[in-house]
N, C-alpha and C positions, 0 to 999 in steps of 0.2 A: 456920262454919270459915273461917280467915281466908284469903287467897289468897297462894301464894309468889310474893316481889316478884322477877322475874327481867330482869339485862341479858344483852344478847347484846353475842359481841364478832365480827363479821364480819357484818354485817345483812344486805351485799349480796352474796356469798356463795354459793355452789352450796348448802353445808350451812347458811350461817346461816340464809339466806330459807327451807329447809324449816325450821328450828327455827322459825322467825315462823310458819309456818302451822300449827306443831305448837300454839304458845301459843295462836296464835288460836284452833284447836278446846278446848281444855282449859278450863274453866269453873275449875277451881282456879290455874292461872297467873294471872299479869299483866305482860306488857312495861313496864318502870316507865322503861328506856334500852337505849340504843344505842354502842358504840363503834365507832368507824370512823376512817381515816385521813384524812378529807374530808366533806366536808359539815356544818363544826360548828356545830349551830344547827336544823339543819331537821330536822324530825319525819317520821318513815317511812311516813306517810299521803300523805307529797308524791310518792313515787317510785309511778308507772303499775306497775312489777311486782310491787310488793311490798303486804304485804296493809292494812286499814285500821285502822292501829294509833298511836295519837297517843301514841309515844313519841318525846324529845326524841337526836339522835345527840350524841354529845360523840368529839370527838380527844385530847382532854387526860383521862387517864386519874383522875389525881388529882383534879381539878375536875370528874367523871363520880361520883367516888365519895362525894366531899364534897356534893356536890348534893341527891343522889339517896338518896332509904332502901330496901335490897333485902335481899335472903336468901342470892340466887344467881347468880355469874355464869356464864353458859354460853360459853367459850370456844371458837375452831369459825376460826382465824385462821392463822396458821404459827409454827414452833418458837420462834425468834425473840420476838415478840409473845406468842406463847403462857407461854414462861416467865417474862417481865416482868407481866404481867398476871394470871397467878398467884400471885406474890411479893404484888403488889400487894393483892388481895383478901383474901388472907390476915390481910396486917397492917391490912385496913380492918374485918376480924370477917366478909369476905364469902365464901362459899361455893364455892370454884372447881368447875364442872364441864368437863372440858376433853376434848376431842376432838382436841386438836393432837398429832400424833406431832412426832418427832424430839428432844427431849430427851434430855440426855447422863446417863450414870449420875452425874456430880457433880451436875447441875442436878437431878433426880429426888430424890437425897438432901438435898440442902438445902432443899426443898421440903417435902421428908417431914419431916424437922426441923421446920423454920419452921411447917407442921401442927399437931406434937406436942407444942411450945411453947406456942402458943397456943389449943388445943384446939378447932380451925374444922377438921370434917371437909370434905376432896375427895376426888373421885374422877376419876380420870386413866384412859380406854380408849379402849387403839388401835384398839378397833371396837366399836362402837354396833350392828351389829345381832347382835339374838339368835339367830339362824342363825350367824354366825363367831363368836361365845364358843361354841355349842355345838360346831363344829366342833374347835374349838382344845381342848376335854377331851378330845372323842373322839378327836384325835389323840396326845396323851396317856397315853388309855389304851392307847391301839392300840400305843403305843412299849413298851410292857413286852414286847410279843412279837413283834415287829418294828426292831430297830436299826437295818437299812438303810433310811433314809428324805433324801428331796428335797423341798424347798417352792418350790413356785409361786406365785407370786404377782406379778399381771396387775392395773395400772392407770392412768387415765386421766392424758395426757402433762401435765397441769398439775400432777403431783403433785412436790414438790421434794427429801422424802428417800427414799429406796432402800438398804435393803431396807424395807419398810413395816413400822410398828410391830404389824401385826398378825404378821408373818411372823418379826419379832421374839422374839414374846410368843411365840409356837406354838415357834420352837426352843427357847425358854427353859424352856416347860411341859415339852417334851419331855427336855431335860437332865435333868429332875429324875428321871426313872424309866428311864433309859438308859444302858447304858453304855458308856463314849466306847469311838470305835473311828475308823479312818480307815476310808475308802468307798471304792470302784474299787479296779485294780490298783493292787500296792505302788511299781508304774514308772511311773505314771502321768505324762504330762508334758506340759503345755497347751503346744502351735506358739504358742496368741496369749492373754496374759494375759489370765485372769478366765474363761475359756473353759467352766470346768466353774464358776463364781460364786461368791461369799461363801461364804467354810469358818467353819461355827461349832461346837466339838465332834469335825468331823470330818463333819457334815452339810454339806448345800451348799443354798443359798440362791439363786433365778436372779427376775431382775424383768424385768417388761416394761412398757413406758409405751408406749400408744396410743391415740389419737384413739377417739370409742366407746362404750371402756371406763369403768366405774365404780371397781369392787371384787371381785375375785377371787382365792381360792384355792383350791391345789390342795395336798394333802400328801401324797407318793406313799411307800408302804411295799413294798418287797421283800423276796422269802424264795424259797426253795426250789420251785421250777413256780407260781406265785402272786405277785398283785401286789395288795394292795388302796390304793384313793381315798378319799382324801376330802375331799371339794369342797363349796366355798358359793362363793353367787353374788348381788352385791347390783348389781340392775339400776338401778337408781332411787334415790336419795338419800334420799328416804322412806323406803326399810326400818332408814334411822340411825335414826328418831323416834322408836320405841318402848325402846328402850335412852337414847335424853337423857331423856327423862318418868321412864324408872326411876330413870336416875341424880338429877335434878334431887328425887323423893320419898324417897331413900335419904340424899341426902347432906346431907338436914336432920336425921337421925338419929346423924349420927357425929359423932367429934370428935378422927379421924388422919385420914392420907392413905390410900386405897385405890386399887390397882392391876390395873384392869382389874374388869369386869361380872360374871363370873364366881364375884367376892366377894360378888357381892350379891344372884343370884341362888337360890331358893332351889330 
């Protein structure tokens, strides 16, 4: 069986370096590059943190592509970068796996297009581990008999879009089996804007960025004497690595864009 040629794009990385050590353990990968904004030319065997893997970094994304023969890029960078480097893999026949939130509903559609043109499946999720896809059905389901609900969601201060694309995804599931309503009193009136957080639907959306923190949510449901939770809790960056190994063996099997883990899980 042959091994998937896979590059990484963020090596250095909270999540990329766990993705380095995820390929390292996997006998069916193989690190074939690297993208990064610096260091073009040295291989990621030279960096003390990172694991021993004589892949070569490249800055220049098109000269990365043209170089190198791969399957799949693992994206793991910011919105920014994440969508250019998309675009790009696409039109090279390469496989985007992408873990970068923040993508606008136009950029996500051109994307999906650009996909379904060319028939190079990706897959695009706001969260990698398999505890927050499950939570996010199960809050889902829980919306059929619960309309009054708030999302929490708690993460770590270097994160740069707000509200996080997982807390996104969770109101968006929820939309689909909900019906719209506003929440709190009909007089309601924030003294200081934003006070009760992002209105989506008529849900409320609240984020926290702190020091610490990883990945956290909370999706709280109210009713009648009763309140049910449900929460996931990703302490460690590792618990991404088991959702990029899925996505990275799935999305050699397709040939659209797919949105979010949850597609693919069976």
């Amino acid at each position: 069986m042959s091994k998937v040629k896979v590059i990484i794009a963020g090596p250095r990385g909270k999540m990329g370096s766990e993705a380095l050590r995820m390929i390292e353990k996997n006998d069916d990968l193989e690190l074939v590059a690297c993208l990064d904004h610096k260091f073009d030319g040295m291989s990621i065997k030279e960096f003390e943190n990172l694991p021993n893997l004589d892949a070569k970094i490249y800055t220049d994304i098109e000269s990365c592509f043209q170089s190198v023969e791969a399957d799949v890029l693992v994206d793991l960078t910011t919105p920014e970068f994440g969508y250019l480097h998309t675009k790009t893999a696409i039109n090279y026949g390469i496989r985007p796996v992408v873990g970068t939130t923040g993508f606008t509903e136009e950029q996500l559609q051109e994307v999906t297009d650009l996909a379904e043109e060319k028939g190079i499946g990706v897959i695009i999720a706001p969260n990698f581990a398999l505890g927050a896809v499950l939570m996010m059905q199960f809050a889902k389901w829980a919306a059929k008999y619960f309309p009054d609900v708030e999302i929490i969601e708690k993460h770590h201060d270097n994160k740069l879009d707000a509200p996080s694309g997982t807390a996104l995804k969770t109101a968006a599931l929820i939309k689909e089996v909900r019906q719209s309503k506003l929440q709190g009193h009909p007089d309601e009136k924030e003294t200081i804007p934003c006070a009760r957080g992002a209105d989506i639907d008529g849900m409320k959306i609240h984020s926290m960025r702190l020091p610490g923190l990883v990945a956290h949510q909370e999706v709280v449901f109210g009713s009648t004497g009763e309140n049910l939770t449900i929460k996931h809790d990703s302490f460690h960056r590792e618990s991404f690595m088991t959702g990029v190994k899925l996505a990275i063996d799935n999305v050699m099997k397709l040939d659209i864009l797919v949105y979010g883990l949850e597609n693919i899980m069976e």
